[in-house]
C-alpha positions in Angstrom: 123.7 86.4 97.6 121.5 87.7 100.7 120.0 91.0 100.5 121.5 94.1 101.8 119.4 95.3 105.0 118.3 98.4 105.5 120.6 100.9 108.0 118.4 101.0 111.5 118.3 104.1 113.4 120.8 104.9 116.5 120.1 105.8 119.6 120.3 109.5 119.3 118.2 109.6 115.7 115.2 107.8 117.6 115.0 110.5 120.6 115.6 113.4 117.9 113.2 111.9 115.5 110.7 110.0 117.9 106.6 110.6 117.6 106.8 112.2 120.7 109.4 114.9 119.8 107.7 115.6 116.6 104.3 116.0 117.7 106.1 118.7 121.2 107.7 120.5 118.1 104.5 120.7 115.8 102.6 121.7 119.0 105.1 124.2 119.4 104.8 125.4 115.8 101.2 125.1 115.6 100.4 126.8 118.7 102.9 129.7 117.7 100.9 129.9 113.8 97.2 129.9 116.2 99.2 132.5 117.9 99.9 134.4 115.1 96.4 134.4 113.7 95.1 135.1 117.0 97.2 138.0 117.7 96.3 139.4 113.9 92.2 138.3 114.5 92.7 140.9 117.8 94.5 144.0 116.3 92.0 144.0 113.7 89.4 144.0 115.9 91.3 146.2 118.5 91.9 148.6 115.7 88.1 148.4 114.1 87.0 149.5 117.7 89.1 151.9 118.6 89.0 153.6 115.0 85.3 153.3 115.5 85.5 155.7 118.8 87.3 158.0 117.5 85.4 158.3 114.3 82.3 158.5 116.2 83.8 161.5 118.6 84.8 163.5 115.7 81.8 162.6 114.1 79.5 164.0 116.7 81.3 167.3 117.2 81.1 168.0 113.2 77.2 167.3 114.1 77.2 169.4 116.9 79.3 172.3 114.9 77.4 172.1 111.8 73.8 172.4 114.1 74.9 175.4 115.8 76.8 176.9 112.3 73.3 176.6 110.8 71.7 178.4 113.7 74.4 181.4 114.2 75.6 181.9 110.9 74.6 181.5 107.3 77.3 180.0 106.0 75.6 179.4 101.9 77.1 183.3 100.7 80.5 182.5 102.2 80.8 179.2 100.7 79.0 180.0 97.5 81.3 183.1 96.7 84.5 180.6 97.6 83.8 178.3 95.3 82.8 180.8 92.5 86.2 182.0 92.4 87.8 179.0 92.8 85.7 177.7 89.9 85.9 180.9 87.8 90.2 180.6 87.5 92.2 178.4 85.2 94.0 175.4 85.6 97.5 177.1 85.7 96.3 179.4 88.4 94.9 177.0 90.5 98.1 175.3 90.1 99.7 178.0 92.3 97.9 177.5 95.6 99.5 178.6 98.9 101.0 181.5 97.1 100.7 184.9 97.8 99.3 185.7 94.1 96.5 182.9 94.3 95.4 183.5 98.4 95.1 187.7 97.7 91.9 186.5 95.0 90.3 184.8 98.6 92.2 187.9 100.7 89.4 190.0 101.1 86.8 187.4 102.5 88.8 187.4 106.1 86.9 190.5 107.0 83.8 189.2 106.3 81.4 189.2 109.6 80.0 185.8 108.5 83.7 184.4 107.9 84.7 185.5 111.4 81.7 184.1 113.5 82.5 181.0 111.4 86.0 180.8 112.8 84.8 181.4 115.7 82.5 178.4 116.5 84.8 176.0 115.0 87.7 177.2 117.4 85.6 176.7 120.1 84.8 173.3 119.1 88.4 172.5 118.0 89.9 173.5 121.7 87.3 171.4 123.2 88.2 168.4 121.9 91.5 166.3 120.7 90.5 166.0 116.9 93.3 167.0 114.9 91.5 170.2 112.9 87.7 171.1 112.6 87.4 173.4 109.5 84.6 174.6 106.7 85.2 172.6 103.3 83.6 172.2 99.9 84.5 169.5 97.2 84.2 170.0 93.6 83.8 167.0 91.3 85.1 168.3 88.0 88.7 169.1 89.8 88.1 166.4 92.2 89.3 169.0 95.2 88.3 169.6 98.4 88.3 173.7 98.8 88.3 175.3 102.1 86.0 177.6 103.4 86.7 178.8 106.6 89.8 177.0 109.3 90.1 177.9 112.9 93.7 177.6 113.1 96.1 180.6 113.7 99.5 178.9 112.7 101.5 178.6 109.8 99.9 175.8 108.8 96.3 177.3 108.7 94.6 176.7 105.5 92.8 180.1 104.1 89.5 180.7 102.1 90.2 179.0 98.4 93.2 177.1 99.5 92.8 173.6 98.2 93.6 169.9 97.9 93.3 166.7 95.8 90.9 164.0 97.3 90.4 160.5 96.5 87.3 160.6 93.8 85.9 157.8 95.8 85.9 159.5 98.9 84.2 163.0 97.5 81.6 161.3 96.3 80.9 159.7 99.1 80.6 162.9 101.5 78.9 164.8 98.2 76.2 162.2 97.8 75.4 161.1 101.5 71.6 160.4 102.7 71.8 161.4 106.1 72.2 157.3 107.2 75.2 156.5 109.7 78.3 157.9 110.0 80.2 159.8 107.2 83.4 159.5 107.1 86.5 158.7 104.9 90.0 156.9 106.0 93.4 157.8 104.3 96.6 157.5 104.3 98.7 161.7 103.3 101.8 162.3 102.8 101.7 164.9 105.5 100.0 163.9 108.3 100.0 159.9 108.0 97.2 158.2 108.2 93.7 160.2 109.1 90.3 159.5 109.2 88.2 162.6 108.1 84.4 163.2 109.5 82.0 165.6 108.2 78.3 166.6 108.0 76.9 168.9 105.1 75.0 172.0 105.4 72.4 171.9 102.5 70.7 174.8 100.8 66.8 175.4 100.7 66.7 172.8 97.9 68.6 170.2 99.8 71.9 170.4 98.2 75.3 170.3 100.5 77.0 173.8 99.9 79.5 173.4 102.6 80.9 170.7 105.2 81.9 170.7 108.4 84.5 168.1 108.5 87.0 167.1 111.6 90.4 165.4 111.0 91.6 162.7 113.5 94.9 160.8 113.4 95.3 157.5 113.6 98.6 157.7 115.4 97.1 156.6 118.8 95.7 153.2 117.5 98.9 152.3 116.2 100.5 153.2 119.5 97.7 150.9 121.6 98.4 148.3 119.2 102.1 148.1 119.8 101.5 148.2 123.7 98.7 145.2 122.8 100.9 143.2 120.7 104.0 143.1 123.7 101.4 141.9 126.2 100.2 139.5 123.8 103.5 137.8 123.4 104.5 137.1 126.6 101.0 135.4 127.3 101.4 133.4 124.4 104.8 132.4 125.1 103.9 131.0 128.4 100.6 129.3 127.1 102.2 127.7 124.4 105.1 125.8 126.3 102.8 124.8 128.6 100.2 123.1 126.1 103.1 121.8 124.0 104.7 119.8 127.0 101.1 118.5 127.7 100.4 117.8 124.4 103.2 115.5 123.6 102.9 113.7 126.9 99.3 112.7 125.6 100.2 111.9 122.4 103.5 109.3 123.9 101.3 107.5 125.5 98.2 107.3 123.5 99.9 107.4 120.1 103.7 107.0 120.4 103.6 103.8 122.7 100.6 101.7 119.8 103.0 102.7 117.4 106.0 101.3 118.5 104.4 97.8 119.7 102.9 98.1 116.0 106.7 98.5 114.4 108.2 96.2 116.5 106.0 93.4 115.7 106.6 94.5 111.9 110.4 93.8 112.6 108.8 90.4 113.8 107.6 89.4 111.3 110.7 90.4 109.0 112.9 88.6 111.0 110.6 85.7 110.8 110.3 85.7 106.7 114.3 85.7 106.5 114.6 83.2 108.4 111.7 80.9 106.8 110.0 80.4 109.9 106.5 79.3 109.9 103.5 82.4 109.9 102.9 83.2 112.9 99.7 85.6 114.0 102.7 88.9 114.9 99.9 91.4 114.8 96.4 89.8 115.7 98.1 89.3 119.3 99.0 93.2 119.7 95.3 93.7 121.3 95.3 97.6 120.2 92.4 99.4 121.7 92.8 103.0 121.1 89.4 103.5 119.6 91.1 105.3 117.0 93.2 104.9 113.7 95.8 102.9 115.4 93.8 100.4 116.2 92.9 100.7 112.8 95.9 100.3 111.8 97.2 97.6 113.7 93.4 95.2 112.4 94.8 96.2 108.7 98.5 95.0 109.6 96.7 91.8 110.8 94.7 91.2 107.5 97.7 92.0 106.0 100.1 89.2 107.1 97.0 86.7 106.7 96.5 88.0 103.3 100.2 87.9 102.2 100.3 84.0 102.4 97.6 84.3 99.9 99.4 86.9 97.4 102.6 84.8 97.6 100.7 82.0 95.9 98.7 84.1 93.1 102.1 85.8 92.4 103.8 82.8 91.6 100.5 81.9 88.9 100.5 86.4 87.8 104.6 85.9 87.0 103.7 82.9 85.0 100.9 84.4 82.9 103.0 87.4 82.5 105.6 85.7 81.1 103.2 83.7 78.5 101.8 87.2 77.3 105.2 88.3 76.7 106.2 85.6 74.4 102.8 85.4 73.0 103.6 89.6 72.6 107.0 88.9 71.1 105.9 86.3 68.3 102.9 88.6 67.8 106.0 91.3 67.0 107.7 88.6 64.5 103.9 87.5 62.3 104.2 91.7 61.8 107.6 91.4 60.7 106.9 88.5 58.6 103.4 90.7 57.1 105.7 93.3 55.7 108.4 93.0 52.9 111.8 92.2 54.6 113.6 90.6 52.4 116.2 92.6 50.3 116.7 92.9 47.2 113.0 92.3 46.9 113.4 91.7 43.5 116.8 90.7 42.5 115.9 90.2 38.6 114.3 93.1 38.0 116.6 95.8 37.1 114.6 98.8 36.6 113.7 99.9 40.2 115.3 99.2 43.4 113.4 99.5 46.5 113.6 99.6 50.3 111.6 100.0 52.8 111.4 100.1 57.5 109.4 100.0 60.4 110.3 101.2 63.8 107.1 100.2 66.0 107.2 102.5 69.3 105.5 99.4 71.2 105.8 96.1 70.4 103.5 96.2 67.5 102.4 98.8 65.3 99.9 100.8 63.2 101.9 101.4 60.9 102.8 99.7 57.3 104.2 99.7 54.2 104.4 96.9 51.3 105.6 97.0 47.6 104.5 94.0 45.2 104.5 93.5 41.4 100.8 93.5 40.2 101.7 92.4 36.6 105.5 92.1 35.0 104.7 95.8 34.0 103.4 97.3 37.0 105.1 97.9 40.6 102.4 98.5 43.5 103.5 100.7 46.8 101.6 101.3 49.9 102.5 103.3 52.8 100.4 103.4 55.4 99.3 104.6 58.9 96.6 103.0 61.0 94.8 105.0 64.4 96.2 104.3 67.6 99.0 101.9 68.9 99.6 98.5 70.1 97.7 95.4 69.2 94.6 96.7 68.0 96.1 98.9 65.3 98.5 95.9 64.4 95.3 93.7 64.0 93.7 96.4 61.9 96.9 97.0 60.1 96.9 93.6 58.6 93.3 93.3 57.8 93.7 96.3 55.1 96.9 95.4 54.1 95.1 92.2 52.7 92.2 94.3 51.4 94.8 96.9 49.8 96.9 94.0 47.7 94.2 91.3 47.0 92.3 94.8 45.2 95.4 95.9 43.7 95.6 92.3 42.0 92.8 92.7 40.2 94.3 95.3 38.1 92.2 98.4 39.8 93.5 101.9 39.9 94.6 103.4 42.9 91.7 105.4 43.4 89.7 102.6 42.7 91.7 100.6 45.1 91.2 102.6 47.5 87.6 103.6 47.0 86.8 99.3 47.1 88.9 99.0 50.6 87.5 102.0 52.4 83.7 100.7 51.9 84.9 97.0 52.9 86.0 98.3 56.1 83.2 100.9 56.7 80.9 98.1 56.4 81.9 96.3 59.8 83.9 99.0 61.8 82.7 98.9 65.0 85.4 100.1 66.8 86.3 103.2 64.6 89.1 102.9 63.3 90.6 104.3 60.2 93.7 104.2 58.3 95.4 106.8 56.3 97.3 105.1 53.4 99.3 106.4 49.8 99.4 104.3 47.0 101.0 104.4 43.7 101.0 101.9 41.1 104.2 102.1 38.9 104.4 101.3 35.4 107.8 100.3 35.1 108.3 100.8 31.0 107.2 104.2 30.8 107.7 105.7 34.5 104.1 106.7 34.9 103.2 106.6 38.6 99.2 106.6 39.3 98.9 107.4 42.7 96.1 108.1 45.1 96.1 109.5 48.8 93.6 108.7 51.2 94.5 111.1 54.4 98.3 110.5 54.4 101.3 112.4 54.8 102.7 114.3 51.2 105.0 111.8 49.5 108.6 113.0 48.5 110.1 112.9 44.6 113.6 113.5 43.5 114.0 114.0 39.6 117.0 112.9 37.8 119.2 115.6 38.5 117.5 117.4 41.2 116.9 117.5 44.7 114.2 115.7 46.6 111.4 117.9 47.4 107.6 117.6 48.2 104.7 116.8 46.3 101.8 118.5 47.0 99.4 116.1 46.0 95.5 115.8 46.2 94.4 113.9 50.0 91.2 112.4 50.1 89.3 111.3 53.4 91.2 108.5 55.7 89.8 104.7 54.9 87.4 103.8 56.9 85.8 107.1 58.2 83.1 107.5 56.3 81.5 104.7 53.4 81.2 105.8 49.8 84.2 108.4 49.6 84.9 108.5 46.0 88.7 108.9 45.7 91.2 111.4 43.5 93.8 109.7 41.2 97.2 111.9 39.9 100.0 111.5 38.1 103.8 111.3 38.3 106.4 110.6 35.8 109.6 109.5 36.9 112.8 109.4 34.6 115.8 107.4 34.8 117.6 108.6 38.1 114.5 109.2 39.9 113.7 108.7 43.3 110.4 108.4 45.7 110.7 108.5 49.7 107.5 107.5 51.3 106.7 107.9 55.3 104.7 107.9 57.9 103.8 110.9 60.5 106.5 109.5 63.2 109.1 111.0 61.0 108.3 114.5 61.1 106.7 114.3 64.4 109.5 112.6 65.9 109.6 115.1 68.9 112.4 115.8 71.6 112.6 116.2 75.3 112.1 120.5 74.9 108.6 119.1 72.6 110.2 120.5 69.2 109.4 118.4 66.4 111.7 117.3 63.9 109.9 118.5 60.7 109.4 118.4 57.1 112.6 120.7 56.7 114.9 118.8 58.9 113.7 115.5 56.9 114.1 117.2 53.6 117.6 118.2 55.1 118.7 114.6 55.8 117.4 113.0 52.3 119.5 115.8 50.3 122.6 115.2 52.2 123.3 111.9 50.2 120.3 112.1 47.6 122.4 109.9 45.3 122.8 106.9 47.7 121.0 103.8 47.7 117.6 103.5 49.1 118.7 101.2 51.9 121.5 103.7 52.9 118.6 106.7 52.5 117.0 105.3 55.1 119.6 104.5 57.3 120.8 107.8 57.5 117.2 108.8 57.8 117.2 106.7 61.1 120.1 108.1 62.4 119.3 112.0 61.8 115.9 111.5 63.5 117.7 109.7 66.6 120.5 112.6 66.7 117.6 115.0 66.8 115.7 113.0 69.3 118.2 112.4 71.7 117.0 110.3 75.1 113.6 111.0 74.6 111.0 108.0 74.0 109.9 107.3 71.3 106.5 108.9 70.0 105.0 107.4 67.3 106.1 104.4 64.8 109.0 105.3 62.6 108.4 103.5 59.1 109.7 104.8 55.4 110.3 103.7 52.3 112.9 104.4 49.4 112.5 103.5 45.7 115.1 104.2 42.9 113.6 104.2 39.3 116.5 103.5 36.8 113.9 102.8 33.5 113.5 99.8 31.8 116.4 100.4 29.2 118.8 100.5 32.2 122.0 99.1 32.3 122.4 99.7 36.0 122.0 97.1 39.0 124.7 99.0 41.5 121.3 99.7 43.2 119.8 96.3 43.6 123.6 95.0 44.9 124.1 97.7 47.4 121.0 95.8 49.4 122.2 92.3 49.1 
């Protein structure tokens, strides 16, 4: 069946979408953004200038007022008996500036001679100028106000001796603790006025401390208005400017970019047309002759290598598909020798009718760490392993098989399981160059009296149900994982199991079986599932196992191996074997 081809442009998509419409409406764009950044780089600095004159106007005639205050008038009574009544009243009545009651404390300083001459100078100052106020001040740290002294204005709006108002902390200190360098000054925004940028110059005592300011107010307003006037000027240069660099722009970039490009696609579609129809190679790009100097030319040398080097690639993919195929079937009977390690044939032990056991493995790759195995070591005793080897794939299913051996030719020999164990772990730690380790359980039954020995080496908590009960945990001693560490001396324990019995053994992918929101599934949800049927078979345990852990997983893959295993202990007076027939 031949391939479907892909849908072509029309007409009208390759003039809306050409190189040379793109690149006119990203010199468009890009021209507006330099613009933009252009027009912001010039108010700043259009502001930070102008600001600057102002600042340095107002700054001068607070110099000039202060040099002649200090010349005329001693200014240090005034301000010093201001401020000790300000200083002298409580919160609450400061709280009540601009009221009658709190100016008549200040009302008897307006007739002062020194308070008038003050005035005076600063009026002169202010109507010679266009700062917004000139007046006599004084901050105070522990109120963080600035008080005034003495203001020239004869409105409504004048501010009287000991009328105050809060001022930005930083700010004060900055006029309190000035060293004579540069300009002194403070911008802020009021609520009142808008934004104003306040000068000033201190008048200092005998000892060099500032007992009064001279500070002039300017607004800001003006900038603003110069910027706006700035900013409509500004666009209808740029406006201009830009559609005349954008239409240049893309003509340069048709014919130096657009125009390579296009010889470079077509000879692609070449080449296509050439492969469909099995015609012979043919040199499609080498004959371009590209000489741009620049990444199309680049471009069109790579597309050359390319078709001479596809010829090549065609023959080794033929060989990679081959080898790929060989490592998958050598993978897939590597997954069927795992299978064929572990127990898989049910009932294991059709004759025996005191236990009946069952037991999975759900690798997450083809091969897995994990492993379980059940064998009789003697007509009296029933071995059981669960176990969980580091990492995934191959490497764990090579190590997984190696200490299975170790595990069952040591548990032959009659050995605890602490002295299984113990044996195994310094085998391996004697020639583990890569590492690993394996965390494994194991119990040795003895089937006459129910007596389990078992011994834990790192693994998950195995899970009992007595006769009549539930199945819960057991919280059992863990020694250190096989093969981390040579001479661990392992812990033994006991359980006793009665008629009716039942042990479910696992490996971490049960209860770390996660889902796509990265919730686990848990020890309670698995405890959940075992006591929904606790009676049933061990095969059917599992099952239903399997199929809450899937429910709860939903479409997410598959984390870890999944492997568990079920045993029933009936004793060995029992009359049953329902158990061993519900597995045939």
């Amino acid at each position: 069946m031949p391939s479907k081809s892909i849908r072509e442009m029309n007409r009208f998509e390759r003039r809306h979408y050409a190189l040379g419409a793109r690149v006119f409406r990203s010199s468009i764009l890009s021209s507006i953004l330099l613009g933009v950044v252009s027009l912001m780089i010039g108010l700043g600095l259009y502001a930070v200038a102008l600001s600057g004159q102002y600042i340095t106007e107002a700054f001068t005639i607070t110099r000039s007022a202060q040099a002649i205050l200090s010349e005329v008038v001693d200014v240090q009574p005034l301000a010093g008996e201001v401020m000790e009544r300000y200083r002298g009243m409580s919160d609450a009545q400061r709280a009540q500036v601009y009221t009658d009651s709190y100016r008549a404390r200040f009302s008897d300083l307006d007739s002062r001679e020194d308070y008038t001459m003050a005035r005076s100078i600063l009026r002169d100052f202010f109507a010679s100028s266009d700062v917004y106020d000139v007046y006599l001040a004084m901050y105070d740290r522990e109120t963080s106000a600035m008080v005034y002294i003495a203001d020239p204005m004869d409105d409504d709006e004048a501010s009287l001796p000991g009328d105050w108002e809060s001022v930005n902390e930083e700010g004060m200190i900055k006029f309190l603790e000035w060293n004579g360098e540069g300009k002194l000054y403070d911008v802020g925004k009021t609520e009142l006025y808008g934004w104003l940028a306040t000068c000033g110059v201190p008048i200092r005592n005998a000892a060099g401390e500032p007992v009064a300011f001279v500070l002039a107010d300017i607004s800001l307003q003006n900038v603003a208005d110069g910027m706006k006037s700035f900013v409509l000027q500004y666009v209808v240069a740029m406006f201009l400017l830009v559609n005349l660099l954008s239409v240049l722009t893309a003509l340069h970039m048709e014919k130096k970019l657009a125009e390579p490009i296009n010889r470079i696609a077509q000879a692609a579609q070449n080449y296509l047309d050439d492969k469909k129809n099995g015609a012979a190679a043919a040199e499609h790009f080498s004959k371009l002759n590209i000489s741009t100097g620049d990444e199309i030319e680049n471009l069109a040398l790579i597309m050359a290598d390319m078709e001479s080097g596809l010829a090549e690639y065609e023959t080794q993919l033929t060989k990679v598909t081959a080898e790929k195929e060989r490592v998958g079937a050598e993978l897939a009977l590597a997954t069927r020798i795992q299978a064929d390690m572990l127990p898989n044939i049910y009932p294991a032990f059709p004759e025996r009718r005191e236990f009946d056991v069952y037991a999975s493995m759900d690798p997450a790759k083809e091969v897995g760490g994990d492993f379980y195995d059940f064998f009789l070591v003697d007509d009296d005793h029933l071995a059981i392993v669960m176990a969980d080897v580091s990492g995934k794939g191959v490497p764990a299913a090579l190590f997984m098989m190696m200490t299975k051996i170790m595990l069952q030719n040591q548990a032959m020999t009659g050995k605890s399981p602490k002295d299984v164990l113990t044996a195994v772990n310094d085998q391996i730690c004697r020639n583990n160059r890569e590492e690993m380790f394996v965390t494994v359980w194991l119990g040795i039954l003895e089937l006459s009296t129910g007596k389990l020995s078992a011994a834990n080496a790192g693994h998950e908590k195995p899970v009992l149900k007595t006769q009549d009960g539930a199945f819960e945990l057991v919280n059992d001693k863990h020694g250190f994982v096989i093969g981390g560490m040579e001479g661990v001396r392992y812990k033994e324990y006991e359980l006793q199991l009665s008629p009716g019995s039942a042990l479910f053994l696992y490996t971490d992918g049960v209860p770390e079986a996660t889902r796509a929101d990265n919730e686990l599934f848990g020890i309670e949800r698995m405890l959940d599932a075992l006591n929904e049927n606790k009676d049933a078979a061990p095969q059917q345990i599992l099952e239903s196992m399997t199929k809450s852990v899937q429910a709860f997983v939903g479409d997410a893959a598959q984390f870890d191996d999944l492997t568990m295993l079920c045993l029933h202990f009936y004793g060995s007076g029992s009359d049953a074997c329902a158990g061993n027939d519900t597995n045939a």
